[in-house]
LOROLUM-253614 format. One record per residue (C-alpha): residue number from 1; residue in three letters; y, z, x. Coordinates in nm, 2 decimals. Example, Ala and Ser with C-alpha at 12.3 -4.5 7.8 and 13.67 -1.06 7.14 Angstrom:
ATOM   num   residu       py       pz       px
ATOM     1      ALA    -0.45     0.78     1.23
ATOM     2      SER    -0.11     0.71     1.37
END
This chain:
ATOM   num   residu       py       pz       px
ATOM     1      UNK    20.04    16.07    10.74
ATOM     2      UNK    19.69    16.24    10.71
ATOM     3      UNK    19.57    16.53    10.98
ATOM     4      UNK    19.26    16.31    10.96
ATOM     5      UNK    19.39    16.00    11.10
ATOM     6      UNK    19.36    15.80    11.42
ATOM     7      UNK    19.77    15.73    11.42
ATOM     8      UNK    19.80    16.15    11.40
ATOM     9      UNK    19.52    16.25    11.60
ATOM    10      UNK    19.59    16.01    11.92
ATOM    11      UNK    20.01    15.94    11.86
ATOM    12      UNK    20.18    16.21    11.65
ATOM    13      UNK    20.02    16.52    11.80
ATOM    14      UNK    20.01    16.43    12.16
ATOM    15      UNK    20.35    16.32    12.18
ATOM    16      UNK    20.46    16.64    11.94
ATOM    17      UNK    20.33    16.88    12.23
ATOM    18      UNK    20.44    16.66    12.52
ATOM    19      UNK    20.79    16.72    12.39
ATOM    20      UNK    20.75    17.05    12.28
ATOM    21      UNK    20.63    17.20    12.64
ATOM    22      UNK    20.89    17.01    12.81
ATOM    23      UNK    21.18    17.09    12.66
ATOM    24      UNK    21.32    17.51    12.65
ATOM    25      UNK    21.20    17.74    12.44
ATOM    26      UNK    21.54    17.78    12.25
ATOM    27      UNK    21.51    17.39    12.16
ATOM    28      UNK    21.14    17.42    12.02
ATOM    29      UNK    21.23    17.47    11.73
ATOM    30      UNK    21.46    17.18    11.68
ATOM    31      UNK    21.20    16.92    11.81
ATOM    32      UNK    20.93    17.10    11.55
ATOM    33      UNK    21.17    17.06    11.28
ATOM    34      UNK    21.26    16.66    11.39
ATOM    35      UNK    20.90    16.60    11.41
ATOM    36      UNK    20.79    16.77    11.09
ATOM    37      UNK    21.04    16.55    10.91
ATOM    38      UNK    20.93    16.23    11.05
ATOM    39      UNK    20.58    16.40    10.96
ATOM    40      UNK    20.71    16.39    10.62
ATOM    41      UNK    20.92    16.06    10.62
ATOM    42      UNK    20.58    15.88    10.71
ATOM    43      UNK    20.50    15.92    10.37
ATOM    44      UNK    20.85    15.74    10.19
ATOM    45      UNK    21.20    15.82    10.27
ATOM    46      UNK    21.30    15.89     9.95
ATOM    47      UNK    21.10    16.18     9.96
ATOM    48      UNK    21.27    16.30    10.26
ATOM    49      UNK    21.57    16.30    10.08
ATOM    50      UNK    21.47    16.56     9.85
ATOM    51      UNK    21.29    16.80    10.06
ATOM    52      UNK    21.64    16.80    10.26
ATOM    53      UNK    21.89    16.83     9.96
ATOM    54      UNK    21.59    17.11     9.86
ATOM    55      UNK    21.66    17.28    10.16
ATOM    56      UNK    22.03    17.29    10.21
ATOM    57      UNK    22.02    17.42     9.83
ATOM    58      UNK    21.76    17.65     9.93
ATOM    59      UNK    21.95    17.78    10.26
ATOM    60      UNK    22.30    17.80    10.04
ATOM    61      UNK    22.16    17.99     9.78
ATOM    62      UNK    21.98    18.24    10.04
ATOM    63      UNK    22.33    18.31    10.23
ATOM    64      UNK    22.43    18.40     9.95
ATOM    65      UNK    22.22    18.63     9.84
ATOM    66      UNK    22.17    18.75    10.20
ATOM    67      UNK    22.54    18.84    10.12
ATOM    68      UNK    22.56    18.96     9.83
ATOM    69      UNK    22.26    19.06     9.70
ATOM    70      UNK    22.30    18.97     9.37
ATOM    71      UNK    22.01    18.90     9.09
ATOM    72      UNK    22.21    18.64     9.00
ATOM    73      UNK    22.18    18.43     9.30
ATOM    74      UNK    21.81    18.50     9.24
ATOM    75      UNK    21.79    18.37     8.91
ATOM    76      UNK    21.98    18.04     9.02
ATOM    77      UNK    21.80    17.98     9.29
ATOM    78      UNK    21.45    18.04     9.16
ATOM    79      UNK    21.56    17.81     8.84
ATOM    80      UNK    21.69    17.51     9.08
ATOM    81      UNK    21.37    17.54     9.22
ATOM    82      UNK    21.17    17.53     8.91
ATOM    83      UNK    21.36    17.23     8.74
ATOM    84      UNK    21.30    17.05     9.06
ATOM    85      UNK    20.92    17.07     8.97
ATOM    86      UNK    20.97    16.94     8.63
ATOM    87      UNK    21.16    16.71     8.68
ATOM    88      UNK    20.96    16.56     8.94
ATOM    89      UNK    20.61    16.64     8.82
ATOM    90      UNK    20.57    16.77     8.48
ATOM    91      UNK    20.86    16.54     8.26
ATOM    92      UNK    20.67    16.29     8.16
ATOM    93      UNK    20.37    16.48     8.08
ATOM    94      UNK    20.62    16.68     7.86
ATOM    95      UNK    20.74    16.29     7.71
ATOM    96      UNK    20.37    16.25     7.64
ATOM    97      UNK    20.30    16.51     7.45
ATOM    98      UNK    20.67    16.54     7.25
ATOM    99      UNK    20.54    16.18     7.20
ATOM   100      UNK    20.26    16.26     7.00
ATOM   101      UNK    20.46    16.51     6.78
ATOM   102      UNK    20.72    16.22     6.71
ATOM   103      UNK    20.43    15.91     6.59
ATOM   104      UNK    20.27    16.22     6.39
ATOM   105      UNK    20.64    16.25     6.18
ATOM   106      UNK    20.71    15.89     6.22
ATOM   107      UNK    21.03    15.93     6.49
ATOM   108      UNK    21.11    15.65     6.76
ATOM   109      UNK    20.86    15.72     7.05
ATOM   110      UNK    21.05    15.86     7.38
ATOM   111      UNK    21.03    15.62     7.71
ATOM   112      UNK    20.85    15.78     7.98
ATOM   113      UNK    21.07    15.82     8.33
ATOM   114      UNK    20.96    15.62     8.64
ATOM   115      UNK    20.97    15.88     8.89
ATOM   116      UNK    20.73    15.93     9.21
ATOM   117      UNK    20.59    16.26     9.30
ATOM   118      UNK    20.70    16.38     9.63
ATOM   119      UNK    20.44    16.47     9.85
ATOM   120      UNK    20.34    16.88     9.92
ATOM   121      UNK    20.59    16.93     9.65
ATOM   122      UNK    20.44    17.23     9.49
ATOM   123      UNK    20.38    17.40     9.79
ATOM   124      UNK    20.73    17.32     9.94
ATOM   125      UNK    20.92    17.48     9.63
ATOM   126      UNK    20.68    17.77     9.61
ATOM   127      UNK    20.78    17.82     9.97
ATOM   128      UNK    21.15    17.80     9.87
ATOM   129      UNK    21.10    18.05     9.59
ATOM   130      UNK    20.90    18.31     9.81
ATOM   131      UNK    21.19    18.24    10.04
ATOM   132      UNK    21.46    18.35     9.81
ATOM   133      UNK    21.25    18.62     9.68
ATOM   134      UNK    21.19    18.81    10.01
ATOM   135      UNK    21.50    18.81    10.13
ATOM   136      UNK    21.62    18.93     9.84
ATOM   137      UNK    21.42    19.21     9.84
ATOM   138      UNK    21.45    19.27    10.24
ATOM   139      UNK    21.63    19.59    10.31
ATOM   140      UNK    21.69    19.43    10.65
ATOM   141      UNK    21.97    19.18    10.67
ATOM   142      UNK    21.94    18.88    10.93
ATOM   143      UNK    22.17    18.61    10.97
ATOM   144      UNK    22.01    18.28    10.77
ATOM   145      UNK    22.00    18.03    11.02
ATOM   146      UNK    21.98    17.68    10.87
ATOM   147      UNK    21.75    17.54    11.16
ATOM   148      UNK    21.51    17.82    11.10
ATOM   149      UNK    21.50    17.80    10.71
ATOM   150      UNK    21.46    17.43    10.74
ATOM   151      UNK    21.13    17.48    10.96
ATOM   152      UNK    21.01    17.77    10.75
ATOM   153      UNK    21.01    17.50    10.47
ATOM   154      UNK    20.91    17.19    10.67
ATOM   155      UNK    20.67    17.31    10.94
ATOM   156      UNK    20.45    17.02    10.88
ATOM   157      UNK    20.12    17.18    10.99
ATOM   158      UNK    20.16    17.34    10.64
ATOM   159      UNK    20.39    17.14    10.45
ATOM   160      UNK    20.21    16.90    10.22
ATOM   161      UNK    19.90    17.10    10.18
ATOM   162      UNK    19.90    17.43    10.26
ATOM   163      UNK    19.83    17.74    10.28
ATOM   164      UNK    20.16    17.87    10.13
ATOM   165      UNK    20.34    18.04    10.39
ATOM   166      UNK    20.53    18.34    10.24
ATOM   167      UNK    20.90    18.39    10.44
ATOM   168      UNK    20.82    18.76    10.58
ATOM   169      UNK    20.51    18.71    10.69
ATOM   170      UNK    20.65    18.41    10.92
ATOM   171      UNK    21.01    18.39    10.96
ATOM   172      UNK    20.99    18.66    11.27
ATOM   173      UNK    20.75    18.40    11.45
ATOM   174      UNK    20.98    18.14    11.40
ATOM   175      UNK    21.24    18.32    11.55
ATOM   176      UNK    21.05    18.43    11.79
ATOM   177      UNK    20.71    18.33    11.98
ATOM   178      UNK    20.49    18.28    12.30
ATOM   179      UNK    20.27    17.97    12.43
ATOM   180      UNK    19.93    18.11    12.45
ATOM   181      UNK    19.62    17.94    12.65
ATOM   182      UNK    19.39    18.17    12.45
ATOM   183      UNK    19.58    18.07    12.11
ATOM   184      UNK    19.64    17.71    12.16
ATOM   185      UNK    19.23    17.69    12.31
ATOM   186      UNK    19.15    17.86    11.95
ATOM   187      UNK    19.40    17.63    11.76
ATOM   188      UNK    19.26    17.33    11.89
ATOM   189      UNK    18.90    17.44    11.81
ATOM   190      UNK    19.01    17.54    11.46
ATOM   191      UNK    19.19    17.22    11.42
ATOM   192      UNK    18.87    17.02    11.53
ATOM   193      UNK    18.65    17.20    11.32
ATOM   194      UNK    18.86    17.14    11.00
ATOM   195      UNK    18.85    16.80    11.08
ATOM   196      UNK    18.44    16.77    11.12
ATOM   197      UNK    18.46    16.90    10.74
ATOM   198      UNK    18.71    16.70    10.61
ATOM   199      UNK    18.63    16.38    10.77
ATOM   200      UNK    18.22    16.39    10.77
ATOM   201      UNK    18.16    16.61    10.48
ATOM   202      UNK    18.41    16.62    10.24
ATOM   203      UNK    18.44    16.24    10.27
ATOM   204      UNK    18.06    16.24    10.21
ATOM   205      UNK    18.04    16.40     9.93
ATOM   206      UNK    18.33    16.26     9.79
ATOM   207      UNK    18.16    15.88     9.82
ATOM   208      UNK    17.88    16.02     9.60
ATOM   209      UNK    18.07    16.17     9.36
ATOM   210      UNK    18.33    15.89     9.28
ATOM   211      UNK    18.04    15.62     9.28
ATOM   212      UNK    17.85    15.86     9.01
ATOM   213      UNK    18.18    15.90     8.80
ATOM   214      UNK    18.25    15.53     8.82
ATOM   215      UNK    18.04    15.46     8.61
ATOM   216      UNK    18.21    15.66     8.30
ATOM   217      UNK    18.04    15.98     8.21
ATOM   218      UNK    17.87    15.89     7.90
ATOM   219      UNK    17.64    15.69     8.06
ATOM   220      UNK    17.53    15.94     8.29
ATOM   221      UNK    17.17    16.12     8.29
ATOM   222      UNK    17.17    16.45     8.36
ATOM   223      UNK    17.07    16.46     8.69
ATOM   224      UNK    17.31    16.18     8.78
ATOM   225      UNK    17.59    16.41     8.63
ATOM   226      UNK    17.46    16.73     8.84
ATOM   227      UNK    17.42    16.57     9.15
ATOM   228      UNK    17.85    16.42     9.12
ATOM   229      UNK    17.97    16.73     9.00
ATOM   230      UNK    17.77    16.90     9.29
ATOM   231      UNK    17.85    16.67     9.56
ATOM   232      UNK    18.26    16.71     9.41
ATOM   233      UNK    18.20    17.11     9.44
ATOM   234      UNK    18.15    17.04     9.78
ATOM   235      UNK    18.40    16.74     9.80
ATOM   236      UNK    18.66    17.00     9.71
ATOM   237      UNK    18.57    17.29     9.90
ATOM   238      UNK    18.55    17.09    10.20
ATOM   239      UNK    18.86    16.87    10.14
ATOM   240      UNK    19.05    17.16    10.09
ATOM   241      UNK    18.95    17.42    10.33
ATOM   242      UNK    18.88    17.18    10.64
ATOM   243      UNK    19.31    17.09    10.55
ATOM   244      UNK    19.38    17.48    10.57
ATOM   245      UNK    19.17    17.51    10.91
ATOM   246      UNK    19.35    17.17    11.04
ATOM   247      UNK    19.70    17.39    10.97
ATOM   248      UNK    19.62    17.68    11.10
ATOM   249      UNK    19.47    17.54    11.38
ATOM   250      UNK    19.83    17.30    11.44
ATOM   251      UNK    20.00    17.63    11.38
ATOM   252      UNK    19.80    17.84    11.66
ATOM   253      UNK    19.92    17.56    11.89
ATOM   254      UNK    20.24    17.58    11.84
ATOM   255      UNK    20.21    17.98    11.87
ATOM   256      UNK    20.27    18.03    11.51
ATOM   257      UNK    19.94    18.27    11.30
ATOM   258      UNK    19.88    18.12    11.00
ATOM   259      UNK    19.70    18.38    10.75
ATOM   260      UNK    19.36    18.21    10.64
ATOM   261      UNK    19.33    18.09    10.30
ATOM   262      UNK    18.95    18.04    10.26
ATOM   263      UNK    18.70    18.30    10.30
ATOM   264      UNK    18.32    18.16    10.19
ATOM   265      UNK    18.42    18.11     9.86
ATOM   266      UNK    18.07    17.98     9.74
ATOM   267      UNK    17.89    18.32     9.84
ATOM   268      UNK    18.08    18.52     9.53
ATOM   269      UNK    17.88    18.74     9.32
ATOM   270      UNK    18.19    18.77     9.03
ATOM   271      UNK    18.49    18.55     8.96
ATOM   272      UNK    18.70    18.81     9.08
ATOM   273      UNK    18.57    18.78     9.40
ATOM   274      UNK    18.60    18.43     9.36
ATOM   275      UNK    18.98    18.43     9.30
ATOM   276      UNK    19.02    18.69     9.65
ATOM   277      UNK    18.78    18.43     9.86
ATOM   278      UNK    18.98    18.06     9.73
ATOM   279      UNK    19.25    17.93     9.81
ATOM   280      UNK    19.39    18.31     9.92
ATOM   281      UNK    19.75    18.20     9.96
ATOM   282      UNK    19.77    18.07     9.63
ATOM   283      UNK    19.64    18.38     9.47
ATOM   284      UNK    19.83    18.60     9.68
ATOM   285      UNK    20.15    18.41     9.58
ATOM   286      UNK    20.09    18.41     9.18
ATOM   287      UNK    20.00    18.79     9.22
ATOM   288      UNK    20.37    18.88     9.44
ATOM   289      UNK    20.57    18.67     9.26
ATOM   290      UNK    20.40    18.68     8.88
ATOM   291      UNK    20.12    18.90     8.80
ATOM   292      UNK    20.30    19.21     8.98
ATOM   293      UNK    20.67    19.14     8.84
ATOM   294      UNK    20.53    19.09     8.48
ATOM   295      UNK    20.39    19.44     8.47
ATOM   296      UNK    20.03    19.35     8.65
ATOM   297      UNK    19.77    19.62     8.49
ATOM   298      UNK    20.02    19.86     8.44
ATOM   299      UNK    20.16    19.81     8.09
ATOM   300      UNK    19.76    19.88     7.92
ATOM   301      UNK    19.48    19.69     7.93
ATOM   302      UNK    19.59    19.40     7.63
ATOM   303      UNK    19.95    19.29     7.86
ATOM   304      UNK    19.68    19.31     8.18
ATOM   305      UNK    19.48    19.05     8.01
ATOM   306      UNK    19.78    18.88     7.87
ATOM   307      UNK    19.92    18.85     8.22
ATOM   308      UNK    19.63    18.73     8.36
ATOM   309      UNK    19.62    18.42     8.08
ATOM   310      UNK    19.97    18.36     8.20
ATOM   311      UNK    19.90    18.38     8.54
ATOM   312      UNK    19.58    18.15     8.55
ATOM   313      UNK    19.72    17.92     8.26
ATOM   314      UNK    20.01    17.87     8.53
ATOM   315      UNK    19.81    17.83     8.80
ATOM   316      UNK    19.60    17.54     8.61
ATOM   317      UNK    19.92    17.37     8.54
ATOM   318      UNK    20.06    17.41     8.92
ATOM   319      UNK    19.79    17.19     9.04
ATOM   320      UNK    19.83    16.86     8.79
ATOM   321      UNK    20.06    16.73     8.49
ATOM   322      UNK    19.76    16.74     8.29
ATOM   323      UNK    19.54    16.94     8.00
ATOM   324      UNK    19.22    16.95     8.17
ATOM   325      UNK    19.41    17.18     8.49
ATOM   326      UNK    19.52    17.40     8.20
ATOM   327      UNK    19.19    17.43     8.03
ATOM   328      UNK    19.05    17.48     8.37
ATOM   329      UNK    19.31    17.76     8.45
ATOM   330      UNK    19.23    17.89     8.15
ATOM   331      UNK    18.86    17.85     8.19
ATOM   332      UNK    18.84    18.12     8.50
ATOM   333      UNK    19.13    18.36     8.35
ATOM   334      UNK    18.86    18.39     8.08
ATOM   335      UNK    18.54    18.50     8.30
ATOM   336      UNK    18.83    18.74     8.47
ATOM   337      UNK    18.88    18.91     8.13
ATOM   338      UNK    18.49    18.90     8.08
ATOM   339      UNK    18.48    19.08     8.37
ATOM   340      UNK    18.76    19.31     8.36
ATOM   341      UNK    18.60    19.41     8.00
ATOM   342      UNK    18.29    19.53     8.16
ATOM   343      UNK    18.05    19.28     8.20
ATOM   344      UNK    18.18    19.33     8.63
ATOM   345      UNK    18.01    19.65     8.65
ATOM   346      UNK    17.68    19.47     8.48
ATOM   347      UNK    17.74    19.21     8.77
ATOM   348      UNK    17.73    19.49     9.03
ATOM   349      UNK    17.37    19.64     8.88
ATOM   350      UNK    17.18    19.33     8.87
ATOM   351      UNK    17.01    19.13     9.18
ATOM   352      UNK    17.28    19.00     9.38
ATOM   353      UNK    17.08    18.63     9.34
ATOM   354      UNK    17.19    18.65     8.98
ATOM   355      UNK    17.49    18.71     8.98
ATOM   356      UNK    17.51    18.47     9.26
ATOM   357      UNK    17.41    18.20     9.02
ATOM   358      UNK    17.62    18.31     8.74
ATOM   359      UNK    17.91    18.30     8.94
ATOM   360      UNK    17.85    17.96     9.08
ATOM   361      UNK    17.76    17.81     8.72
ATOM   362      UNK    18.11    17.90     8.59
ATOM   363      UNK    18.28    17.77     8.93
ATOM   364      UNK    18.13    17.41     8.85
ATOM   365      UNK    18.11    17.39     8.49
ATOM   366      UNK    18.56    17.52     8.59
ATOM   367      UNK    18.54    17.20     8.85
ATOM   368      UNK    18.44    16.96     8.57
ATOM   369      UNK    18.80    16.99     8.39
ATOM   370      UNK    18.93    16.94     8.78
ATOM   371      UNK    18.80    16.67     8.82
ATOM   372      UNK    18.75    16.47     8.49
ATOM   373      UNK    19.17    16.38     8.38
ATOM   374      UNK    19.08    16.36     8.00
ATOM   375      UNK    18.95    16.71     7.86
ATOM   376      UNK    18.75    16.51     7.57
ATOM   377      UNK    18.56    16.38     7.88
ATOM   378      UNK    18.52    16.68     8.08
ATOM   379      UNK    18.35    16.87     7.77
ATOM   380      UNK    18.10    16.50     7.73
ATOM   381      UNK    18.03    16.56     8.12
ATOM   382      UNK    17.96    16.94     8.03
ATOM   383      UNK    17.73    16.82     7.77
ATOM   384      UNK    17.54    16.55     8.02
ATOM   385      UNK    17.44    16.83     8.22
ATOM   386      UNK    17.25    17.00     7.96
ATOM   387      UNK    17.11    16.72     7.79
ATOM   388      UNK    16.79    16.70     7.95
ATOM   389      UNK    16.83    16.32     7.87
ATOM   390      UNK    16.87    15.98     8.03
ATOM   391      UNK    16.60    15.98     8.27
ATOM   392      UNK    16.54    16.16     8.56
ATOM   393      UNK    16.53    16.03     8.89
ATOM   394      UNK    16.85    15.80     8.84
ATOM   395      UNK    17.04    15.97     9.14
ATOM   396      UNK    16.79    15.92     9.39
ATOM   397      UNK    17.01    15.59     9.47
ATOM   398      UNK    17.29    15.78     9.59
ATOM   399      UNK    17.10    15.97     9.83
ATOM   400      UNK    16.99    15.82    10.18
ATOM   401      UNK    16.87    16.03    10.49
ATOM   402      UNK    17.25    16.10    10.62
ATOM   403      UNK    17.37    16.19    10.29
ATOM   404      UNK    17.13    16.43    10.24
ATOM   405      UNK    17.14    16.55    10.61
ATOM   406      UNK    17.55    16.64    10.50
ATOM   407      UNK    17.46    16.80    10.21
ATOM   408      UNK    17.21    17.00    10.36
ATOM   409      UNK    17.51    17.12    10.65
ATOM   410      UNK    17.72    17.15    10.40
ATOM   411      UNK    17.55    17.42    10.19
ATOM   412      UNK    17.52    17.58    10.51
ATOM   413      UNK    17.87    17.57    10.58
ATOM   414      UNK    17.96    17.73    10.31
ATOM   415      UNK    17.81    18.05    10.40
ATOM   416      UNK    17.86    18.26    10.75
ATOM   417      UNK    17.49    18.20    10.84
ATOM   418      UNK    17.58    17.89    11.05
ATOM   419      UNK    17.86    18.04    11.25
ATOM   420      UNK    17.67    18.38    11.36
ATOM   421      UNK    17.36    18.12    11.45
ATOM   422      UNK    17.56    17.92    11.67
ATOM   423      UNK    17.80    18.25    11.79
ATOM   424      UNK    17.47    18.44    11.90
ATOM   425      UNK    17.29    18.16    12.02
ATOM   426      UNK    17.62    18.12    12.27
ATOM   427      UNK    17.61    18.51    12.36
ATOM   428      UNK    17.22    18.48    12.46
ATOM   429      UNK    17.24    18.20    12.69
ATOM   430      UNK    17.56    18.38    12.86
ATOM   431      UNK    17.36    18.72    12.90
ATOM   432      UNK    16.99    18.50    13.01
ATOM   433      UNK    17.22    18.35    13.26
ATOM   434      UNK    17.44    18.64    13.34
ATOM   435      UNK    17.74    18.39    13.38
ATOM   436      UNK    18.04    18.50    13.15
ATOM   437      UNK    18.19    18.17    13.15
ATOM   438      UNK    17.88    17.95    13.00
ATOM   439      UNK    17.94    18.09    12.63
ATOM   440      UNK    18.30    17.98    12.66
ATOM   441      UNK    18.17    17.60    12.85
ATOM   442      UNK    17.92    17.54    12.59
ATOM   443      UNK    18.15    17.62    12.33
ATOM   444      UNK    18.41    17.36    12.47
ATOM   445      UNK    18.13    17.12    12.49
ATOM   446      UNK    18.03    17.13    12.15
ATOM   447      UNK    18.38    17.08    12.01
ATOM   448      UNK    18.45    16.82    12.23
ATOM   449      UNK    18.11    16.59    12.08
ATOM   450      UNK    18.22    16.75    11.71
ATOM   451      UNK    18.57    16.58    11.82
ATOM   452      UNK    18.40    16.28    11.91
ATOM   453      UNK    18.17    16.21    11.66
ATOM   454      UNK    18.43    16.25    11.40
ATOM   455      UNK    18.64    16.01    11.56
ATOM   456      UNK    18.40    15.77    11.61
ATOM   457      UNK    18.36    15.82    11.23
ATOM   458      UNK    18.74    15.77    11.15
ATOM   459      UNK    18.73    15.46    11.34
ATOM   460      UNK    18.45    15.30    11.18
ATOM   461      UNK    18.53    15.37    10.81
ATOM   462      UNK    18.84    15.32    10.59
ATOM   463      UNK    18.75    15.58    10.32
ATOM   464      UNK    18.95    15.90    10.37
ATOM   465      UNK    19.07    15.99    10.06
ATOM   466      UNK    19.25    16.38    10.00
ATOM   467      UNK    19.24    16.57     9.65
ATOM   468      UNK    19.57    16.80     9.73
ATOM   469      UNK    19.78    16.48     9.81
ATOM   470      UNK    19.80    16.53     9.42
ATOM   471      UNK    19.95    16.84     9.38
END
């Protein structure tokens, strides 16, 4: 089930916080944890069963160490967790490419595994992992209550995209929280505004972009192949982030502060600050539970940079079974070394318009291994754009007045200018009309017609696709 559906927006959610403000606040978080499982089951049942054997495991394994204390218990748990990944989503790309060893020396080919990828998995196990690893490292010990382990894993505002909840930044909430008018009026606003991008931008953009790659990328002139991996850069952005506001605006609701995970990622001026603007909770989590524990930039400067290839190779590979997230992992640990090297400081010297530019350059070049599955491909759609070949004025018939209307919000969007237009425009009507109250009306009547018009959209249009439901 999609946060941008009609069957979540109008019967999942409003029977969720029916139940949920009815019942006591010592049974809210049973029915959150009910619901967020039939949240989940929506998708296939048999995935259900995993994410619960996955917890009870998980829960085991933390009483345990919760006990005890012992690395051990550590080591087991955080290995369960990561042969439940394999398994799942990276055995038969392992099969594939043992395969090719085996026809090169002449062996019996291996059969690949039917096995279906349960949704949110990566996210869920990284969960479980940061789980195990911060109680292990707590100095306070707290009983490990299954119901509230089992929600920590399964909230579902969170659960199959995002952001990636770390346990001690949320477990206290869980255990212990207050139904806010102010919150849940911000978490509803939040949630609506997610939806706006997700539903009329990202789903623009991505329209474009799959109609331009449909027709296989060798027969793409450059501007063709500019304008799809520009309207995918903003596909992405806005898939992804508009998810992360719809969570943390489903979190504020239910009284729970979800840290944000996207800070203008598109204004950067260095990869670094790339990597500390996208996808935050990600980052955060490779540089807790990786980067930091395999020395970080402490051992000398060749182990920093050798970390940092492990870190971002990883990374790459967390996100798909395939070479091209590897290459592109690999693509942005590169600029980080770059950087690290010196060519930062030269960043910092020049006009910030420059650096700008460089910055966003390697960002879509990097989203051309995302989104093209065969890296052979990616580097011919690489090529495309700097072929200065094929005719110009091919992509023209993509574009129409409303598509170019999105884009156009869209780059705004993705910059703070919008918001501090519309937030000061609200503060000077309030003072012209010395009323406190009109910033606050005008604000509730401009999400309710963003609501509506992105309904109206929903209901009119059976395109909705989402990127992350890979991953």
């Amino acid at each position: 089930m999609l946060f941008s559906s009609l069957v979540f927006v109008f019967n999942f959610l409003p029977i969720l916080l029916l139940v949920y403000l009815l019942v006591p606040n010592h049974f809210r978080n049973i029915v959150l944890l009910v619901f967020s499982l039939v949240f989940y089951a929506w998708g296939g049942f048999s995935y259900t069963l995993v994410l619960l054997i996955s917890i009870v495991v998980n829960w085991l394994i933390s009483i345990q160490i919760n006990k005890v204390g012992k690395r051990l218990w550590l080591v087991l748990g955080i290995s369960i967790n990561l042969c439940v990944l394999i398994i799942f989503k990276y055995l038969n790309f392992f099969i594939d490419n043992i395969n090719l060893l085996l026809i090169e020396i002449g062996l019996t080919k291996i059969n690949n595994v039917k096995i279906n990828l349960p949704l949110g998995i990566s996210f869920f196990t990284f969960q479980q992992m940061s789980m195990l690893w911060d109680i292990y490292r707590s100095e306070n010990r707290h009983k490990i209550r299954f119901v509230e382990s089992a929600l920590y894993v399964s909230l579902f505002p969170q659960l199959i995209a995002g952001p990636i909840v770390r346990y001690h930044d949320i477990i206290g909430q869980i255990r212990k929280r207050v139904v806010d008018f102010d919150l849940i009026n911000s978490g509803i606003k939040r949630f609506i505004y997610g939806l706006f991008k997700k539903v009329v931008i990202a789903n623009t953009c991505a329209e474009i972009a799959d109609d331009i790659f449909s027709k296989g990328v060798a027969s793409l002139s450059m501007d063709e192949a500019w304008l799809g991996i520009g309207a995918y850069t903003l596909q992405i952005f806005f898939d992804f982030s508009g998810y992360s506001d719809m969570a943390i605006g489903l979190g504020r609701i239910f009284g729970f502060r979800i840290l944000e995970n996207f800070n203008f990622p598109y204004i950067s001026k260095s990869i670094q600050e790339f990597w500390r603007r996208w996808h935050i909770s990600l980052s955060n989590w490779f540089k807790d539970y990786l980067y930091i524990p395999l020395g970080g930039n402490r051992l000398g400067i060749r182990r920093t940079y050798l970390n940092l290839f492990i870190v971002f190779a990883l990374t790459g590979f967390w996100h798909g079974s395939t070479w091209s997230f590897v290459v592109w992992g690999l693509f942005h640990g590169l600029f980080l070394i770059i950087e690290r090297i010196g060519f930062g400081k030269f960043l910092k010297r020049i006009p910030s318009i420059f650096s700008w530019f460089y910055t966003m350059l390697v960002v879509i070049i990097g989203w051309v291994f995302f989104r093209i599955e065969h890296v052979e491909d990616a580097f011919l759609l690489i090529g495309q754009l700097f072929s200065f070949s094929g005719g110009i004025g091919k992509s023209l018939v993509y574009l129409n007045p409303y598509s170019i209307t999105i884009f156009f919000i869209a780059i705004l969007m993705c910059t703070p200018i919008l918001e501090r237009i519309i937030e000061a425009k609200l503060n000077q009507i309030g003072k012209t009309i010395s009323v406190q109250f009109i910033p606050y009306t005008l604000s509730t009547v401009f999400f309710m017609a963003l609501f509506f018009y992105t309904c109206i959209v929903l209901a009119t249009t059976t395109y909705n696709p989402f990127i992350y439901f890979r991953f």
